[in-house]
N, C-alpha and C positions, 0 to 999 in steps of 0.2 A: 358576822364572822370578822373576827378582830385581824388574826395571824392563820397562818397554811399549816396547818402541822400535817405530820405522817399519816394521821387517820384522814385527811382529806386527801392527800395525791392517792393512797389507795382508793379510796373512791373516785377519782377522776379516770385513775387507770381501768378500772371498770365501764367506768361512765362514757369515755373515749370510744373504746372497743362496742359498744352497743351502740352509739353512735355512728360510728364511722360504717358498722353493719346495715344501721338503716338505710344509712348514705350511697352506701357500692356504688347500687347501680347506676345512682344518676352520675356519679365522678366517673365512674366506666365510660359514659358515653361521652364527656368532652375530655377523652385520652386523645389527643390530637399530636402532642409533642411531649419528649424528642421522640415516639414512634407513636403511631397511630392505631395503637394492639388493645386496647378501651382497657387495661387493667391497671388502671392508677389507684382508683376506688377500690380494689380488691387487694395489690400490694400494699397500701398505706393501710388495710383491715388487718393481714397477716402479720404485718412488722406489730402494730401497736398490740396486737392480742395474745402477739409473742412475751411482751412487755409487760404486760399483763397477766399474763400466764406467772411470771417472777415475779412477780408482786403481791400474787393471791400463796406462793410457797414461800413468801418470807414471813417468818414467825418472830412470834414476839413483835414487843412497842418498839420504834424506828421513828427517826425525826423524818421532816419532811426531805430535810437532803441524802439519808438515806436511803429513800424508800424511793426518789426519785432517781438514784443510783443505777438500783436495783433495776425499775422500769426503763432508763437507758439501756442497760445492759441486755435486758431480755428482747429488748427490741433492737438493739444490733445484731444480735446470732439468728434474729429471726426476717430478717431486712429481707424487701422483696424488690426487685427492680430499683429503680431511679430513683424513686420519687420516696421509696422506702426506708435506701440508705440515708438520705436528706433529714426525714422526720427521724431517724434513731439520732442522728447527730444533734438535732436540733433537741434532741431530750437529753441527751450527755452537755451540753453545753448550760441548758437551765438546770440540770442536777450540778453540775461543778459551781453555781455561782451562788445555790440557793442556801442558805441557813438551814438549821433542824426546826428552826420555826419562821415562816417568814412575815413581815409586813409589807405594805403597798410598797414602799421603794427598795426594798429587797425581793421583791417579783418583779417588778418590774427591771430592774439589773437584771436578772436573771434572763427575763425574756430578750434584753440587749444582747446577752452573752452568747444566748440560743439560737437569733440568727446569724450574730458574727459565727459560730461555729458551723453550722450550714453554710455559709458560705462558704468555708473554708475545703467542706467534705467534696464541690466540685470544684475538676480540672477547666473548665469552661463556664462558666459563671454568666447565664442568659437575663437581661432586663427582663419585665413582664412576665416573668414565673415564679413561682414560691418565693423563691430568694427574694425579690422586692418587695412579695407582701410580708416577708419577714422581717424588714427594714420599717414598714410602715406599722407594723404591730410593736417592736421598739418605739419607735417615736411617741405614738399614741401613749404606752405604757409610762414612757420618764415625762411627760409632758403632762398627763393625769396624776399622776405620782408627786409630783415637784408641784401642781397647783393644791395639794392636802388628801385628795381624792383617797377613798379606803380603801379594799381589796375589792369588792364589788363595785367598786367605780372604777379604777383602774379597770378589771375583766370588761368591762361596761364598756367601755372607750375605746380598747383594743378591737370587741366587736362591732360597735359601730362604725370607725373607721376602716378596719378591715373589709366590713360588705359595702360601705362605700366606693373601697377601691379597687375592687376586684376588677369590675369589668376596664377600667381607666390604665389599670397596669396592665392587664392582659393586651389591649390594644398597642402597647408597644412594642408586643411581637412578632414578626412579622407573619410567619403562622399558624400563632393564632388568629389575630388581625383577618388571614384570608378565611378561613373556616369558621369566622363568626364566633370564635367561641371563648369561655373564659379558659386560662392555666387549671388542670386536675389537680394538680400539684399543692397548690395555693388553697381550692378545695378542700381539698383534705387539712391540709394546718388550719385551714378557719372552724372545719367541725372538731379536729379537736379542741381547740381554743374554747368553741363553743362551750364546751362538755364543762371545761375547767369552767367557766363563766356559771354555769346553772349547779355547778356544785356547791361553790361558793355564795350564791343566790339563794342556794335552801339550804345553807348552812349544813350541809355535807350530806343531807340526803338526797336518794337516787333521783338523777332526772328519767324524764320521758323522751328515750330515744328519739325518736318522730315528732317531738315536739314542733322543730321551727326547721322544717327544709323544703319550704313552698320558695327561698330562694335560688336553689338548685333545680335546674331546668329536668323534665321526666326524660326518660334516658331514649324512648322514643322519636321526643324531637329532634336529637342530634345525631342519630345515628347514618346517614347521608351523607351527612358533611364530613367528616372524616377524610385526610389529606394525609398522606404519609408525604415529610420533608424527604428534599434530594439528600444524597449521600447515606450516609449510616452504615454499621455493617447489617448480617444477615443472624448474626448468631450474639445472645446476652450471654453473660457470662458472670457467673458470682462466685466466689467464695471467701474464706475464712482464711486468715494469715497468721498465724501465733509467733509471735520475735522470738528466736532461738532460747531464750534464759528463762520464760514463763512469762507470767503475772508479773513479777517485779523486775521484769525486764525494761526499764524505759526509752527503749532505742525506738527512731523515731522511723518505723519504714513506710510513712507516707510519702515523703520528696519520692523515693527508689520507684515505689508501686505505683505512682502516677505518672512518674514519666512511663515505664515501660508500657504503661495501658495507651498513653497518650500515644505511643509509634505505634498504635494497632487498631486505634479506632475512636471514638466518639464515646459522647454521654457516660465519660469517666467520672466516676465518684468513688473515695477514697477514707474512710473514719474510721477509727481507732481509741479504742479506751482498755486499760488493763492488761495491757499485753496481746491484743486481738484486734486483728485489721477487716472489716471487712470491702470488699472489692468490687466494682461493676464495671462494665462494660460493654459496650456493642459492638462488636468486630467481625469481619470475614474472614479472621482467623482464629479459632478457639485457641486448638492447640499450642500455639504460639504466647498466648496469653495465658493461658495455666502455665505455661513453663516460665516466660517472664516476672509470674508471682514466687517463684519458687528463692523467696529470699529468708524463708521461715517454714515450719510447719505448715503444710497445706491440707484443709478440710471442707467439708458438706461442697466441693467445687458440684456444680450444677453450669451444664451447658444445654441451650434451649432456641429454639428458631424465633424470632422475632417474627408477628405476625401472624396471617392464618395460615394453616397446614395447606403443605403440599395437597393437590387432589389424587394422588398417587402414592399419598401416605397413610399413615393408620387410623379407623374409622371415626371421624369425632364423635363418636358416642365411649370408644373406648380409649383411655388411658393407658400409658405406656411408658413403663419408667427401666432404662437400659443402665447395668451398673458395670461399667468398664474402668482397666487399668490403663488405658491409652485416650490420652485426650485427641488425637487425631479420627480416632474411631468414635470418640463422646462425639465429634461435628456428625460424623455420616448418621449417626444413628439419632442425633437429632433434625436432622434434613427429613428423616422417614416420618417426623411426629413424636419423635419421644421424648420425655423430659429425660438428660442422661447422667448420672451420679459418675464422677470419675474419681478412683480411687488415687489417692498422692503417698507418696514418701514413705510405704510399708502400712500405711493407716489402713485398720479393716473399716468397712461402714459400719455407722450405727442407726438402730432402729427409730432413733431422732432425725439422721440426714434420709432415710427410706418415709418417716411421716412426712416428711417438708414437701420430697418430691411426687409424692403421692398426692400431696393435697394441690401441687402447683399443674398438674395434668388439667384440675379443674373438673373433673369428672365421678361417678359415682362407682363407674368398674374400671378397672384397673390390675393391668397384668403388667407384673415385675420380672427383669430378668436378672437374678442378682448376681451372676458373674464369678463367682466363689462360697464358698460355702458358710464361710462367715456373714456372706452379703444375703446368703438364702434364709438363716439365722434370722437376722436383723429387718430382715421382709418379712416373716411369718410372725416377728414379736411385734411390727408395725401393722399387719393386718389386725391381727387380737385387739389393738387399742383402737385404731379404727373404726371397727365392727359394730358399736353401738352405734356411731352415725349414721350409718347405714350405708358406707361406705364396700363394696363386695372388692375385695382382691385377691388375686389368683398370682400364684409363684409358681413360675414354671423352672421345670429342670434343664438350665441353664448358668451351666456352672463352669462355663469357661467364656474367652472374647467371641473362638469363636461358634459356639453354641449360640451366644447372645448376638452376633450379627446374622445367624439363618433365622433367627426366631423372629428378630425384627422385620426382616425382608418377608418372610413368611407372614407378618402380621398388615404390612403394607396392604394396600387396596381398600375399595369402596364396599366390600359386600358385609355380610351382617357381621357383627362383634361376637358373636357368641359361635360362629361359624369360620372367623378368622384365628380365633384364642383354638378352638379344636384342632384347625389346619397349621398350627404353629405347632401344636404340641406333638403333631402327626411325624411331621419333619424333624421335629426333634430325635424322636423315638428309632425315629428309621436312617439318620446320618450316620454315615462313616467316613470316617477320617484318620488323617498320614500326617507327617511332618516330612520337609526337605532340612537339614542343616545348614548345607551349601547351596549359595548365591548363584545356583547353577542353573541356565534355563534348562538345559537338556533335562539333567535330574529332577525338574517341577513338572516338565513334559513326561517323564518314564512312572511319576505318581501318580498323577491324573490316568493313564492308561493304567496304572495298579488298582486305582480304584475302581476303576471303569471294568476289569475282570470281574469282581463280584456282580456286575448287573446280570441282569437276564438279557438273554441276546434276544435282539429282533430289531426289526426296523424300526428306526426314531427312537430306539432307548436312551441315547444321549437326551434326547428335543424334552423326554417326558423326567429328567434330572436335572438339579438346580447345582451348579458348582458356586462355593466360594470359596475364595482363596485372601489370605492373609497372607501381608507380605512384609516381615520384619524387619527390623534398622538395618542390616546388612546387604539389605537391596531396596539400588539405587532408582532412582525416576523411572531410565530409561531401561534397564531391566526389568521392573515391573509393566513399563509397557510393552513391549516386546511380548512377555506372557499374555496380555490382557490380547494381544491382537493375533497371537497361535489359537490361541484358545476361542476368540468370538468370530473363528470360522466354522468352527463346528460344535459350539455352546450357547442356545438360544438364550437360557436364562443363567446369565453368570455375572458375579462380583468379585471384581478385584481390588483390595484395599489395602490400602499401608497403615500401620500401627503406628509409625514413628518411630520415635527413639525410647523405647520402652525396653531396658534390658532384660535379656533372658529368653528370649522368645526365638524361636529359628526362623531360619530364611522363608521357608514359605511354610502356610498351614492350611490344607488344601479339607474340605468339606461336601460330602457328595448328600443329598438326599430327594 
């Protein structure tokens, strides 16, 4: 192969994706940093297969800088974690620099251009992680390149100094260094690199997934070692930022969107092409960070608990995806186990941001709380597509915040999945519920006893009811506590929650079942 045309990055974008599939599990296991949750291997599958995905629906003939557009683009709206936003940046950077046909020293520019752009997409820029091995696969590429080397010399070179340097870079981190292990990170960009390298080696026919990852340690061996670093927050957070004026908007809200992420937590990463920013971060405050993106159109926001589930949350067999208008209620209900879709700036969800979250649960059942009826909508046309995989999901009738924070609490606990999804749907059926207007304790206290008339009397009928109560931007800290401490004198199982500043909503919203 002389030049890279269109019909080979479509092949690689194929070739990538079934690679990196082989690969999951063993990059799962050396997820050591920045959090130690083993899905690096699995978000760098979702972003490129997202890429993927747009590149198998672009029709018609497209040069290579096209078609490697197209493959940035699909894998930024589909970016998973850290290490995800990284690799779509790092494909918008070799699609901006590539020709519609390239040769060796027009790829290899390209791959210069690719990790100067990853670099750029983190606020914190760590030695011995991808980012380095992306400096050393530059090197390799202009230094092969510049000595005559073809395309398959070039790819040739990148890969062997890349698995030369893997473990050598990794070592200057400190923990990696302590947990023995190499960067996932960097994993993942060497198999896709891979991929590109044996495309180009059989001159654009498929390779063999599985072909060559005896260097990749079995995911067995490291699963022990596993170190979560100090600090971090508790909760990831991503979403989609569109600049006010569209697509041809060229306002640049990376500087804006990285600082505000930067005053709220760690493992910020920030990239943007075409009018669309997408965002990461790990922080102990969600809600504060959805609202500091709020400098553009906000969409697919997705907040998630970093790490394993609570032992007090929803079963890990079952999935659990909450679709809320209050990012302050997206934390709680992802503390319980749940992946939580938060609705922004009037946007109803679509059956696209209900697959994503669906698929990021990681699981094969899965129950949805869509939170509005648009959102129920968009979950039942996201089950349908589903369905072939054998993916089972169940929409329950939860069609308000607070129907979807009894369903959650209802679905919390250890016992079987198919017996918590019943006992959710139970509570559903059987809640009644009030509104207070006014910020008034007395008036939240004269509801709860309104509700509490409709019970059956007898002894412990309170003990055998779960109250929840939602408490609106109109009330303040210590008003809500004040209720929360009338109340768990005489309410065994109760929740008190603040929405935030989400307008519209009344002071309290009180739920009996």
């Amino acid at each position: 192969m002389q030049r890279l045309d269109g019909t080979d990055v479509r092949a690689w974008a194929h070739a990538a994706t079934a690679a990196l599939g082989a690969a999951r599990g063993r990059i799962d296991a050396v997820n050591v940093f920045p959090v130690a949750d083993s899905d690096t291997g699995t978000n760098a599958l979702l972003t490129v297969a997202g890429g993927a995905d747009a590149v198998a629906a672009l029709e018609g003939p497209a040069g290579a800088d096209a078609v490697a557009r197209v493959f940035a683009s699909g894998a930024l709206l589909s970016a998973r974690g850290n290490s995800g936003v990284i690799l779509s940046q790092y494909l918008e950077g070799l699609a901006g620099a590539l020709p519609s046909s390239a040769g060796p020293v027009d790829l290899a520019d390209a791959l210069a251009a690719a990790g100067q752009a990853a670099l750029g997409a983190v606020a914190d820029p760590q030695e011995g992680t991808v980012l380095t091995l992306a400096r050393v696969v530059a090197d390799s590429a202009l230094r092969a390149a510049g000595a005559g080397a073809d395309l398959a010399g070039v790819l040739a070179a990148v890969s062997t100094q890349a698995h030369a340097a893997l473990v050598r870079i990794s070592a200057q981190h400190p923990v990696l260094a302590a947990a023995h292990v190499v960067d996932a990170g960097a994993c993942a960009l060497i198999v896709l690199l891979d991929a590109l390298r044996d495309v180009v080696a059989r001159d654009g026919a498929p390779a063999d997934a599985g072909s060559d990852l005896s260097w990749l340690p079995e995911p067995i061996d490291l699963v022990a070692t596993h170190l979560a670093p100090e600090g971090g927050g508790a909760f990831e957070v991503m979403l989609l930022v569109r600049t006010p004026g569209g697509p041809g908007d060229r306002a640049d809200l990376g500087p804006t969107l990285i600082a505000g992420m930067q005053a709220l937590g760690d493992s910020v990463a920030v990239v943007g092409a075409d009018g669309v920013w997408q965002v990461h971060v790990h922080t102990d405050h969600p809600g504060r960070a959805v609202e500091a993106a709020a400098v553009g159109a906000r969409e697919q926001v997705v907040v998630r608990l970093l790490g394993a589930r609570l032992a007090d949350g929803v079963p890990l067999e079952l999935g659990v995806v909450a679709c809320t208008g209050s990012p302050d209620l997206g934390a709680a209900h992802a503390l319980a186990g749940a992946v939580t879709l938060v609705r922004c700036d009037g946007a109803a969800l679509e059956a696209r941001h209900l697959v994503r979250a669906i698929t990021d649960t990681g699981t094969r059942h899965v129950v949805v709380l869509p939170g509005d009826a648009s959102g129920a909508h968009a979950a039942r046309e996201a089950a349908r597509s589903l369905a072939p995989s054998g993916t089972t999901v169940d929409v329950l009738d939860a069609h308000d915040d607070l129907r979807v924070t009894v369903a959650v609490i209802a679905l919390a606990g250890a016992a079987d999945p198919a017996r918590q999804v019943a006992g959710a749907t139970a509570a559903l059926g059987r809640l009644r519920t009030t509104v207070v207007e006014q910020a008034d304790l007395a008036a939240a206290l004269a509801a709860v006893d309104s509700l509490l008339a409709g019970v059956a009397v007898g002894a412990g009928a309170a003990a055998r009811q779960t109250l929840t109560v939602l408490t609106g931007p109109a009330v303040d800290h210590d008003l809500r506590g004040a209720l929360e401490a009338e109340l768990a004198q005489r309410w065994p199982d109760l929740a008190v929650l603040g929405t935030g500043p989400v307008p519209g909503l009344p002071a309290f919203w009180l739920g009996l079942d």
